[in-house]
Residue frames as a rotation matrix with the C-alpha (Angstrom) as fourth column:
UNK 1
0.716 0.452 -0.532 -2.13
-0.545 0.838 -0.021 26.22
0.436 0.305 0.846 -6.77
UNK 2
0.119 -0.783 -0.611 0.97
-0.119 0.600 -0.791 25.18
0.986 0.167 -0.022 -5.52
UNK 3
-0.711 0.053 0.701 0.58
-0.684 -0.285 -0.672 26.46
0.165 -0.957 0.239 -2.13
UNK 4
0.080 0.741 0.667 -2.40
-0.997 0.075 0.036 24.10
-0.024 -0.668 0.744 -2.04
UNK 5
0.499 -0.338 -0.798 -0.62
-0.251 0.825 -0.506 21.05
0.829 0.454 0.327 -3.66
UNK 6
-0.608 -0.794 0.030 1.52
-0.237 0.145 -0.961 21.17
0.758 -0.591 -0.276 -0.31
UNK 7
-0.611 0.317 0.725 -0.79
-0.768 -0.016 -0.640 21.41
-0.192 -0.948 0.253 1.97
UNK 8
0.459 0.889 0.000 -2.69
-0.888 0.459 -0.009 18.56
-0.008 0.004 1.000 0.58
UNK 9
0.221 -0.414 -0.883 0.30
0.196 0.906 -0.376 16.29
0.955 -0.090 0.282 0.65
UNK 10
-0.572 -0.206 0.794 0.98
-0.773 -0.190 -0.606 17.64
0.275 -0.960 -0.051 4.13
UNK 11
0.101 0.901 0.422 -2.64
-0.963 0.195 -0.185 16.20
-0.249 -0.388 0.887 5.27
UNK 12
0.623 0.022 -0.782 -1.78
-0.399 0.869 -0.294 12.96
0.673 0.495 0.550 3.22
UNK 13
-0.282 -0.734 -0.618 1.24
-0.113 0.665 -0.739 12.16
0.953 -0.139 -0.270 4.81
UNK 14
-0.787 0.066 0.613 0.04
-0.616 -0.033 -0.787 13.02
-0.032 -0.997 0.067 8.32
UNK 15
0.738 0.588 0.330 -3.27
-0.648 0.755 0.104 10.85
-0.188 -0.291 0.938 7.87
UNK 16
0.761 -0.185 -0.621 -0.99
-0.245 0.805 -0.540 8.18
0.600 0.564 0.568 6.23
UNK 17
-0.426 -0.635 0.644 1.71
-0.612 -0.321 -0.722 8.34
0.666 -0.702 -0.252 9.77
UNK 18
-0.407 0.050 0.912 -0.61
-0.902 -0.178 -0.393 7.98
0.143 -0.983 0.117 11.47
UNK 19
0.813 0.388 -0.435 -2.43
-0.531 0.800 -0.279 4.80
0.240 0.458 0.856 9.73
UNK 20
0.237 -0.832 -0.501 1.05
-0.124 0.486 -0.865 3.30
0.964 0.267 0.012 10.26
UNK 21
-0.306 -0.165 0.937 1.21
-0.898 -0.276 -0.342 4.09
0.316 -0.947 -0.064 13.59
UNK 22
0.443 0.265 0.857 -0.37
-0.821 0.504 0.269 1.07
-0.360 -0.822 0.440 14.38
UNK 23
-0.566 -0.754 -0.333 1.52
-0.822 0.487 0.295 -2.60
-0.060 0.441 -0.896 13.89
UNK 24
0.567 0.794 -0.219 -0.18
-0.764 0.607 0.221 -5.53
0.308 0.042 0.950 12.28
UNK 25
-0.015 -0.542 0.840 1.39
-0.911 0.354 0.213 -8.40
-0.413 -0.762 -0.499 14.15
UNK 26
-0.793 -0.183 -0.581 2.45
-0.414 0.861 0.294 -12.04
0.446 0.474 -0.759 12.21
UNK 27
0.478 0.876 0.061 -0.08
-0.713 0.346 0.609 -14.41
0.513 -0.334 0.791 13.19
UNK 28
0.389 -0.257 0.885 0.86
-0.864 0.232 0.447 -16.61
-0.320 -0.938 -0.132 16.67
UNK 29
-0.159 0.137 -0.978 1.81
-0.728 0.653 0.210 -19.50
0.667 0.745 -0.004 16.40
UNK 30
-0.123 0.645 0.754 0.02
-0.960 -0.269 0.074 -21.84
0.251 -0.715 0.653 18.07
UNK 31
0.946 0.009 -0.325 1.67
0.034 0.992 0.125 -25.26
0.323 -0.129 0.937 18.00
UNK 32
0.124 -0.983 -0.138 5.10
0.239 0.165 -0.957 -26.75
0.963 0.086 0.256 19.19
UNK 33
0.531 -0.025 0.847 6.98
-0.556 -0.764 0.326 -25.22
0.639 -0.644 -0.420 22.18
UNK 34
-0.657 -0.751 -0.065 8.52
-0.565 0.548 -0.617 -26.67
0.499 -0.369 -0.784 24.54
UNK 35
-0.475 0.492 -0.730 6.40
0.457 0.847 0.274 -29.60
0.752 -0.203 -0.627 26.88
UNK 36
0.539 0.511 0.669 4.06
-0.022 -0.786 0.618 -28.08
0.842 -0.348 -0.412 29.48
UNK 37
0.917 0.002 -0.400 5.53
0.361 0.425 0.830 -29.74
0.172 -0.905 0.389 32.36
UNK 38
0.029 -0.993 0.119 8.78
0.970 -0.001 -0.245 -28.47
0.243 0.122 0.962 31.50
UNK 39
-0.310 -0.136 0.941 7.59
0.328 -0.944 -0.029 -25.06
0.892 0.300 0.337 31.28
UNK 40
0.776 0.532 -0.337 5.90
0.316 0.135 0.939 -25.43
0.546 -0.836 -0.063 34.49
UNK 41
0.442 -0.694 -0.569 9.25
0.826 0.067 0.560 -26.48
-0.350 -0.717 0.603 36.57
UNK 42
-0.461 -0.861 0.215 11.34
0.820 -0.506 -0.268 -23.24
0.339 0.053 0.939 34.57
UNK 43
0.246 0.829 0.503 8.60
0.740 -0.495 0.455 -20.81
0.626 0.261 -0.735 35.31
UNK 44
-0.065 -0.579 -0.813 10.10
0.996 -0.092 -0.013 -17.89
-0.067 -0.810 0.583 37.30
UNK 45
0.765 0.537 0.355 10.21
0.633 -0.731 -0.255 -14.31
0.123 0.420 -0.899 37.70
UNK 46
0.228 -0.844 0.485 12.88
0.960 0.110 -0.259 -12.06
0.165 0.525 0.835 36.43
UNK 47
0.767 0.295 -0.570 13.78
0.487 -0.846 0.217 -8.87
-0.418 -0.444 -0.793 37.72
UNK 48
-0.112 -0.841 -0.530 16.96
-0.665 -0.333 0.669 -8.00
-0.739 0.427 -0.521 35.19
UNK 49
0.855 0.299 0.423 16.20
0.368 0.224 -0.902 -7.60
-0.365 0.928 0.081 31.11
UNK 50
-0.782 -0.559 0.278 18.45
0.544 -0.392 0.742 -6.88
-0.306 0.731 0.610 28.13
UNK 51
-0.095 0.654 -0.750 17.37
-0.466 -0.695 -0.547 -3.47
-0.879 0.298 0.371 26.69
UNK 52
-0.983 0.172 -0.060 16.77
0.008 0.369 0.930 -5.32
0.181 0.914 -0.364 23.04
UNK 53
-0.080 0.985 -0.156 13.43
-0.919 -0.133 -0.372 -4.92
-0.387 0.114 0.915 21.65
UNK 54
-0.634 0.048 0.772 11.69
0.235 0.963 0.133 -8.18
-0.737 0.266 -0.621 21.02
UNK 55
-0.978 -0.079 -0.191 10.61
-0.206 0.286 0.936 -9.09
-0.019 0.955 -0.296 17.69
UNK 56
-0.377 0.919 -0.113 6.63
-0.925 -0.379 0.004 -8.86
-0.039 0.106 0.994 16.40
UNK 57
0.267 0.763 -0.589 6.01
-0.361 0.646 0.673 -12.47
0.894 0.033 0.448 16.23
UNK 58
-0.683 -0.684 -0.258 7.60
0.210 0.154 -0.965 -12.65
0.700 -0.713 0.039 19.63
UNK 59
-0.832 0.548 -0.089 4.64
-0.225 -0.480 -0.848 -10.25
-0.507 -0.685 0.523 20.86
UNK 60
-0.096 0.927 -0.363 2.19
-0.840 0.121 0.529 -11.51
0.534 0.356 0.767 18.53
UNK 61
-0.269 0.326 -0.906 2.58
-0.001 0.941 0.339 -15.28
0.963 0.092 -0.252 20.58
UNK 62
-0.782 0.453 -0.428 2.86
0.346 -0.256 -0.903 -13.72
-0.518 -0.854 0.044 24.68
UNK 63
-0.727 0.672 -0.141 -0.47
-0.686 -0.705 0.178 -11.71
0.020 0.227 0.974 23.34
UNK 64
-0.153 0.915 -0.374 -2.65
-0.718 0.157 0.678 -13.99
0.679 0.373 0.633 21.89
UNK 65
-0.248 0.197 -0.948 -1.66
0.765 0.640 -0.067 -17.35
0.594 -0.742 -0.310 24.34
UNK 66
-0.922 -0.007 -0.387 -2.42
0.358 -0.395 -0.846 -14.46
-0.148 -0.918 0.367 27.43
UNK 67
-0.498 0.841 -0.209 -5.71
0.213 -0.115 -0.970 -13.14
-0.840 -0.528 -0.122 26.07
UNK 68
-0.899 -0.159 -0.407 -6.41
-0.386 -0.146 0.911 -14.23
-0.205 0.976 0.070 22.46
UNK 69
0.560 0.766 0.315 -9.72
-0.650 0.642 -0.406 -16.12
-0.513 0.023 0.858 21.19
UNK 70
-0.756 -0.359 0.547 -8.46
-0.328 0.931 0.158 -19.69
-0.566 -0.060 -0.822 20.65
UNK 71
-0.879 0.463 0.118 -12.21
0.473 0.810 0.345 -20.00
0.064 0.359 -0.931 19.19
UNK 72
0.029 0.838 0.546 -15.96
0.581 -0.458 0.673 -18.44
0.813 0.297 -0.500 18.19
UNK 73
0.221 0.180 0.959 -15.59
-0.281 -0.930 0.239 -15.60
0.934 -0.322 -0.155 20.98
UNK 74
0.973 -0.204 -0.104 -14.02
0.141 0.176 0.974 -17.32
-0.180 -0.963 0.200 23.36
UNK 75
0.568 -0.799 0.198 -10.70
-0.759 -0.602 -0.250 -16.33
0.319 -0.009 -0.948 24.73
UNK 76
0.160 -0.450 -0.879 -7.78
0.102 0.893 -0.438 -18.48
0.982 -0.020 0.188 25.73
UNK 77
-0.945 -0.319 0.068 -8.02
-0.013 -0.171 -0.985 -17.10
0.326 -0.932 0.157 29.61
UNK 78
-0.540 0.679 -0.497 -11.19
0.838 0.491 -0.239 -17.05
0.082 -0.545 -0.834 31.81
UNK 79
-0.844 0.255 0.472 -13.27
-0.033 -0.902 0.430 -14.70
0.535 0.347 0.770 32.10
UNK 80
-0.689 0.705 -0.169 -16.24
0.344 0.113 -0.932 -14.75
-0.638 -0.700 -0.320 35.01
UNK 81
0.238 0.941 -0.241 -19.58
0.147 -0.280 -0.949 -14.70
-0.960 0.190 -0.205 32.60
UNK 82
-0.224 -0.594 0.773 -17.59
0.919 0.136 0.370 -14.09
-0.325 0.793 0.516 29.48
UNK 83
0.784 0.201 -0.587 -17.54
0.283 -0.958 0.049 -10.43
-0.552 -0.204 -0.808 30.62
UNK 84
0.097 -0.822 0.561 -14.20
0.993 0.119 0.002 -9.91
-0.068 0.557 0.827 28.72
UNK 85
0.994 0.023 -0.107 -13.44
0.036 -0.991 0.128 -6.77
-0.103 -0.131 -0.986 30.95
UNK 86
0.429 -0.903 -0.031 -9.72
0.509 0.212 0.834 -7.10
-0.747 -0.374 0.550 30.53
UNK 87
0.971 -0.228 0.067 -7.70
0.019 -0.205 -0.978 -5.09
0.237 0.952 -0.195 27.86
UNK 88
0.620 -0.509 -0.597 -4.40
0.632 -0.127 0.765 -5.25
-0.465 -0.851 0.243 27.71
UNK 89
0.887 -0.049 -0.460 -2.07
-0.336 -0.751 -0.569 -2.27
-0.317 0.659 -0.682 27.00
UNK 90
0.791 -0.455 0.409 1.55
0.612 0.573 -0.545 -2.47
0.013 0.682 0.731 25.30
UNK 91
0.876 -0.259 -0.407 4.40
-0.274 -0.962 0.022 -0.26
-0.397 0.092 -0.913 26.26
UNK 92
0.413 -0.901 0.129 7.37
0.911 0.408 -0.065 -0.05
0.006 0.144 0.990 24.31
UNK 93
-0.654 -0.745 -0.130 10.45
0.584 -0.607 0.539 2.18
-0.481 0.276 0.832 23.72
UNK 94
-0.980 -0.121 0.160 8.23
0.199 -0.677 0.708 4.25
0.023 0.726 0.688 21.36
UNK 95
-0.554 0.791 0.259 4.81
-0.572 -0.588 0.572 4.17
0.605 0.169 0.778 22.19
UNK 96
-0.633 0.573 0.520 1.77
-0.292 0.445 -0.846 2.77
-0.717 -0.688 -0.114 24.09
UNK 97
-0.700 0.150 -0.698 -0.25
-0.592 0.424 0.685 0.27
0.399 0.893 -0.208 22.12
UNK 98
-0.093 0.764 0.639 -3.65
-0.856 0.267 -0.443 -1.34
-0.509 -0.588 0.629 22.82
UNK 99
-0.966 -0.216 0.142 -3.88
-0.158 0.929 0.335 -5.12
-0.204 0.301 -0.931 21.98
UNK 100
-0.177 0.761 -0.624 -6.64
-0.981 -0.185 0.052 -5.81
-0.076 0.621 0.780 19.25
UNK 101
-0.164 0.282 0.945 -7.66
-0.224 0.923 -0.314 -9.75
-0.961 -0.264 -0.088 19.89
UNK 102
0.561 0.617 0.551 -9.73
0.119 0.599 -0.792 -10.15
-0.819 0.510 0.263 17.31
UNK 103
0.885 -0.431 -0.173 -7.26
-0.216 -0.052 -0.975 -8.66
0.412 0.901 -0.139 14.10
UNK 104
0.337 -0.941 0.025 -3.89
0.861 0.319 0.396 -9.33
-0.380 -0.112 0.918 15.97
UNK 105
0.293 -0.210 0.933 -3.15
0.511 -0.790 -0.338 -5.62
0.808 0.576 -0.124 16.08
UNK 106
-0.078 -0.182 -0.980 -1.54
0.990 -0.131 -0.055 -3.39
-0.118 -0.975 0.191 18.29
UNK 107
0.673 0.262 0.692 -3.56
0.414 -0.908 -0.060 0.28
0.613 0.327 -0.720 17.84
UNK 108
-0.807 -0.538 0.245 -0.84
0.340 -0.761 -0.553 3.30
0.483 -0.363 0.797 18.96
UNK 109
0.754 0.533 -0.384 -2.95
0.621 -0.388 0.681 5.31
0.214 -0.752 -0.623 21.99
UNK 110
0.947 -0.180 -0.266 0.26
-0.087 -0.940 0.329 7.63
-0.309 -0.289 -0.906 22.51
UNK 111
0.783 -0.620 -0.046 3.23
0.029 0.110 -0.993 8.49
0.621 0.776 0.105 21.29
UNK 112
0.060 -0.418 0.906 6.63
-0.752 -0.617 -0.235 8.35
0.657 -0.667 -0.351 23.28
UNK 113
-0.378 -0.448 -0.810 8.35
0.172 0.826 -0.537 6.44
0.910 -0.342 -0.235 26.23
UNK 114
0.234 0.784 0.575 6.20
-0.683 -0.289 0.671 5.66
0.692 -0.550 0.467 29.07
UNK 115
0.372 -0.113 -0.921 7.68
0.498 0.862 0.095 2.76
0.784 -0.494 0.377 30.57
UNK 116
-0.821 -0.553 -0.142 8.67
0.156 0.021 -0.988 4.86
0.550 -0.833 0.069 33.70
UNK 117
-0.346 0.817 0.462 4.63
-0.919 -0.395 0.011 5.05
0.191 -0.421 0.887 34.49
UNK 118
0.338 0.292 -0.895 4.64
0.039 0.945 0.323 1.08
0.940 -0.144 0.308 34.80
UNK 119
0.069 -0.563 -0.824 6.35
0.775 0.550 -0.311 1.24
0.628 -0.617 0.474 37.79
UNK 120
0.685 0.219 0.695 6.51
-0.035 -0.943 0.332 3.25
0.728 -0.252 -0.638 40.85
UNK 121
0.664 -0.693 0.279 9.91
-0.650 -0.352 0.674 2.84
-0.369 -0.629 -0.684 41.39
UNK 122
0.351 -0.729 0.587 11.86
0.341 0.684 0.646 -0.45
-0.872 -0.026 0.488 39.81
UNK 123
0.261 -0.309 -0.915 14.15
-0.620 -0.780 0.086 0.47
-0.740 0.545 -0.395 37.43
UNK 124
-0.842 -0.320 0.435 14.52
0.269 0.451 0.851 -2.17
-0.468 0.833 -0.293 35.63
UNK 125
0.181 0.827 0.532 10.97
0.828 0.164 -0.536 -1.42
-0.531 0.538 -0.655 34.14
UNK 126
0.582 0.059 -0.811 12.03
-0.343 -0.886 -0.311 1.87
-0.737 0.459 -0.496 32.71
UNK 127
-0.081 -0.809 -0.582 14.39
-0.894 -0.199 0.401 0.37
-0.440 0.553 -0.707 30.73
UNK 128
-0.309 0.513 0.801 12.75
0.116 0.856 -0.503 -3.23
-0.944 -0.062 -0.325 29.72
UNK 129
-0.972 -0.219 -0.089 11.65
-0.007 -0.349 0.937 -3.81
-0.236 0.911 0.337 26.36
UNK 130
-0.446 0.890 -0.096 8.29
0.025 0.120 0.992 -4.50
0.895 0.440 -0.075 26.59
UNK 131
-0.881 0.472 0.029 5.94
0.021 0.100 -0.995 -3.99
-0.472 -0.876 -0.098 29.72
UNK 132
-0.239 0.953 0.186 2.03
0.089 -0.169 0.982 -4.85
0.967 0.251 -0.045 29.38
UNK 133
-0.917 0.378 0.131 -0.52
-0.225 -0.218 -0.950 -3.50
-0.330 -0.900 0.285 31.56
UNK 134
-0.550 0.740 -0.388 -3.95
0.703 0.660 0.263 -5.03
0.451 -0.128 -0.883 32.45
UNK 135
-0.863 0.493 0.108 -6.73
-0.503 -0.858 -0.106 -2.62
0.040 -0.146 0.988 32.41
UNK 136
-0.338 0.922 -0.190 -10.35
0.931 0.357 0.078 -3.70
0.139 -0.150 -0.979 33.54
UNK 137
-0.535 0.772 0.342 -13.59
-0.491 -0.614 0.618 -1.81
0.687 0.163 0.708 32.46
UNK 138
-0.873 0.471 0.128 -15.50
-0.171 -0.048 -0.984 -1.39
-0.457 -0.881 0.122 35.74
UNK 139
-0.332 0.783 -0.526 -18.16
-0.931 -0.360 0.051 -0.90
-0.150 0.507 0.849 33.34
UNK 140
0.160 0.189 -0.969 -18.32
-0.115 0.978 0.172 -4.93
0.980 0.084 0.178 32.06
UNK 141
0.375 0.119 -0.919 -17.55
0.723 0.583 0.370 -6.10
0.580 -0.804 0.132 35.72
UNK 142
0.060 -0.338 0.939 -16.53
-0.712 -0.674 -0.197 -4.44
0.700 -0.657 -0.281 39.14
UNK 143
0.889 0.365 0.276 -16.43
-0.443 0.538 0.717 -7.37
0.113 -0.760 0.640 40.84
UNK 144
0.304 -0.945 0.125 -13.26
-0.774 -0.169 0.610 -9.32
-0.555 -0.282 -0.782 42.01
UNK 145
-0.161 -0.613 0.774 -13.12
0.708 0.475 0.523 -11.69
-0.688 0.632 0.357 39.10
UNK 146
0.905 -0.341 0.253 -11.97
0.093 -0.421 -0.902 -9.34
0.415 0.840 -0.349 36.96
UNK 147
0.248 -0.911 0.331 -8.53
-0.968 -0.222 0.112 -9.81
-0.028 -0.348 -0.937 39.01
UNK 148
0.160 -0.270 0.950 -8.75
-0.062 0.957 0.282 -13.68
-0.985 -0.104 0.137 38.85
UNK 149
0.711 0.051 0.701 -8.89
0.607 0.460 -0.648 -13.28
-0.356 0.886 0.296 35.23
UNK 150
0.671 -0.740 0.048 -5.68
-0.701 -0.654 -0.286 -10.68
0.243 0.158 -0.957 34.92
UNK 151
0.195 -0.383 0.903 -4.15
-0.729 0.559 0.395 -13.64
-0.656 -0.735 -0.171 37.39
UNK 152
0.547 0.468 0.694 -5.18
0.273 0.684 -0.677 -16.00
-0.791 0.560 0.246 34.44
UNK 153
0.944 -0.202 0.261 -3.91
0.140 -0.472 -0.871 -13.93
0.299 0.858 -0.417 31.59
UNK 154
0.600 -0.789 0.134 -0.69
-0.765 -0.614 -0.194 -13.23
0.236 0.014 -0.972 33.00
UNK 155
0.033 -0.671 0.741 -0.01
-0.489 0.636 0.597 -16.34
-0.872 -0.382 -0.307 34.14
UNK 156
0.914 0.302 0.269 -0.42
0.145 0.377 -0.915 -17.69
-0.378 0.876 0.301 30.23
UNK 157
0.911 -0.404 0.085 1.59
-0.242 -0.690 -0.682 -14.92
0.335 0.601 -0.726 29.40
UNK 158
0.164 -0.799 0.578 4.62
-0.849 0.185 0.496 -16.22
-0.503 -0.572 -0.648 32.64
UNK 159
0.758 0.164 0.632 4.29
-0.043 0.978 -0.203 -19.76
-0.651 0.127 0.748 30.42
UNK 160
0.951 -0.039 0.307 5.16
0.293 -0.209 -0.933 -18.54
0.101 0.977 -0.187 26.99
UNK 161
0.654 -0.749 0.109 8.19
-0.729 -0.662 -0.176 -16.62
0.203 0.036 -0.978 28.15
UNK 162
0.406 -0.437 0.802 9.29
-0.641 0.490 0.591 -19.60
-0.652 -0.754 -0.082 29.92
UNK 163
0.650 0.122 0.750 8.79
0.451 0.733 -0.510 -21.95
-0.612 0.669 0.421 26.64
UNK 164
0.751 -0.182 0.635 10.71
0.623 -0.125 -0.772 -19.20
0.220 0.975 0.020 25.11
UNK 165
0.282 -0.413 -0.866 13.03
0.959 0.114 0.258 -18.70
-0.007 -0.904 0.428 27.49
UNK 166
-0.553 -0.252 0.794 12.85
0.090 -0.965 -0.245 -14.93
0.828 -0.064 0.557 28.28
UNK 167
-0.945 0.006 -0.326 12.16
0.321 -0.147 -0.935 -13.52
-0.053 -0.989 0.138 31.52
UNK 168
-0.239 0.872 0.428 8.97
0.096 -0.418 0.904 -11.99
0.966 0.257 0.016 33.19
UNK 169
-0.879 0.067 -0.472 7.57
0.425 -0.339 -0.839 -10.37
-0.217 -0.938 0.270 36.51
UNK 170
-0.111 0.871 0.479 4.07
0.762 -0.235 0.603 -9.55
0.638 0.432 -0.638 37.18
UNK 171
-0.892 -0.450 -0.043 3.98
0.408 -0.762 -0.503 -6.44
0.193 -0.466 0.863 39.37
UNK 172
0.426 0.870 -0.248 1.15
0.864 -0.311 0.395 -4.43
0.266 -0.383 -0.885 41.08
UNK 173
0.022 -0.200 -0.980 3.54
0.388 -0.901 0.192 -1.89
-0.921 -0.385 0.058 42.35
UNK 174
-0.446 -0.137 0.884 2.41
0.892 -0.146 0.427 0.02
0.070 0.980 0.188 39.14
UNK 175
-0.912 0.012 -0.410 1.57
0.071 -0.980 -0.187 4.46
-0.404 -0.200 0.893 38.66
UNK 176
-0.399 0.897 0.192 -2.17
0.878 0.434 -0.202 4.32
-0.264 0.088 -0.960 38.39
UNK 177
0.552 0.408 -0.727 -2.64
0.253 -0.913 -0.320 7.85
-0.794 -0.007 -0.607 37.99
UNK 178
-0.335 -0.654 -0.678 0.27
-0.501 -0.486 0.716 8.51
-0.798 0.580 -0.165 35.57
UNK 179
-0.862 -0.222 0.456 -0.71
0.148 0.751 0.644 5.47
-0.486 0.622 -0.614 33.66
UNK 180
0.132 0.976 -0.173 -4.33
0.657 -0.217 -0.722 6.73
-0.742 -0.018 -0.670 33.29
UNK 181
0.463 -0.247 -0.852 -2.94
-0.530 -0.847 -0.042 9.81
-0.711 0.470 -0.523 31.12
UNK 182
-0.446 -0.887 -0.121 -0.25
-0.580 0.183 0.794 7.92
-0.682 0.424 -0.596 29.30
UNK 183
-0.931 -0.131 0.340 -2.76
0.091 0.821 0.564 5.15
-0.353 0.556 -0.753 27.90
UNK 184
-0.716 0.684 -0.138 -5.64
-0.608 -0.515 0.605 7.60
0.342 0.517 0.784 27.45
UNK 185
-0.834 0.450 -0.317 -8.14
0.545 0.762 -0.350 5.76
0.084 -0.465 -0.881 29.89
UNK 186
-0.256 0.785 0.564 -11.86
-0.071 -0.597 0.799 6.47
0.964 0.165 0.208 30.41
UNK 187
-0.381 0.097 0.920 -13.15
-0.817 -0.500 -0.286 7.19
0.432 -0.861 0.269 33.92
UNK 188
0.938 0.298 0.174 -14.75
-0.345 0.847 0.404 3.31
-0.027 -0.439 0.898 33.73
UNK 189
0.771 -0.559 -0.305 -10.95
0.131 0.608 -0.783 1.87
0.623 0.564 0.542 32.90
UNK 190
0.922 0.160 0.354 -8.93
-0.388 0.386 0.837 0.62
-0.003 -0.908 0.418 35.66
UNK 191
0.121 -0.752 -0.648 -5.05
-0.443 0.543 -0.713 -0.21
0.889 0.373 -0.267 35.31
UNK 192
0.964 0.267 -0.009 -4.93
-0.176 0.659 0.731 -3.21
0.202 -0.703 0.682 38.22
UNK 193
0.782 -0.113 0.613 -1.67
0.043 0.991 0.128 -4.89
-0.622 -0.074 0.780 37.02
UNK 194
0.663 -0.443 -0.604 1.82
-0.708 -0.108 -0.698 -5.28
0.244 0.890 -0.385 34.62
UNK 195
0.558 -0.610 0.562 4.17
0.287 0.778 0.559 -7.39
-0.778 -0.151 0.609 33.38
UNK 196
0.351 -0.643 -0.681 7.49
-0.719 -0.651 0.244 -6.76
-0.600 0.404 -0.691 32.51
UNK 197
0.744 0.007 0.668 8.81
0.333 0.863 -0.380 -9.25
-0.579 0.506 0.640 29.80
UNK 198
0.449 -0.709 -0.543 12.68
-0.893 -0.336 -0.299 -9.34
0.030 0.620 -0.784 27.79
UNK 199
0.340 -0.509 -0.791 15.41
0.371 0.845 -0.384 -11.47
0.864 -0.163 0.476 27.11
UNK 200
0.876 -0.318 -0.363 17.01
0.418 0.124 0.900 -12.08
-0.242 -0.940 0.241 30.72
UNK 201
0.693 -0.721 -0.009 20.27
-0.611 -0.581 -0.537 -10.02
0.382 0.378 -0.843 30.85
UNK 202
0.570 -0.669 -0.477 23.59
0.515 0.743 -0.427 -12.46
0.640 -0.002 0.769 30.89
């Protein structure tokens, strides 16, 4: 009996890990900031982060202003048809994470440091605290706005940092093949795109 008392907390704790595994994220906040025009003229792209991990309502506000619903199934970026082929992933220090829209969740998809598959070569991205990548199901669109609307989403995403002054770089030069494995893609899913995103390093 005892022998089976362990193994049934075993099984608990692993399902209950893994339930944790994912992170429910504060809810955005969606007023204030800094003026738009302001954020406009600081907008820029950074190529040198502090290694500090940023803070969940930090990623809950680049997330939702870059490809949240603002409203009844619309998002706060474009979308050609309201195809809403775009997902983006989440890499941090510890894992790859898929951005949930609709609960403001970020679901684990692998364990482990991946941030040297964002990049196919800049080191600062291995070492960055946060890189997202922009993945487009061929399936909902194959056409080329599903890249105007990554363009869209990232450039939300180049606002926010600005308003909150921390840095950002959108990047194409990014391991498509490695990244395919790392974020557990399906044969219609497409990584296009990333952006690297920290505080700026003094």
């Amino acid at each position: 009996m005892s022998k089976i008392f362990i193994v049934t907390a075993i099984i608990l704790a692993l399902t209950a890990t893994t339930y944790a595994a994912d992170i429910t994220l504060p809810p955005p906040q969606k007023a204030g900031g800094k003026p738009i025009f302001d954020v406009i003229n600081e907008r820029q792209s950074s190529r040198s982060f502090d290694e500090t991990a940023l803070d969940y309502q930090t990623l809950s506000d680049l997330l939702w202003a870059g490809f949240g619903y603002n409203r009844e199934g619309k998002r706060t970026a474009p979308s050609p048809l309201n195809l809403q082929e775009t997902e983006i992933y989440v890499i941090l220090k510890e894992g790859v994470y898929l951005y949930d829209a609709k609960n403001n969740k970020l679901l684990e998809k692998n364990k482990g440091d991946f941030r040297q598959d964002a990049t196919t070569g800049q080191d600062y991205v291995k070492t960055a605290p946060v890189n997202l990548i922009f993945v487009v199901d061929k399936s909902k669109n194959s056409g080329d706005g599903a890249y105007f609307s990554v363009g869209a989403i990232s450039e939300n995403i180049y606002l926010v940092a600005a308003s909150k002054g921390l840095g950002a770089v959108v990047r194409t030069s990014i391991n498509k093949n490695a990244l395919k494995k790392s974020l557990k893609l399906n044969a219609n899913q497409e990584p296009v795109a990333g952006q690297t995103i920290g505080k700026k390093k003094l």
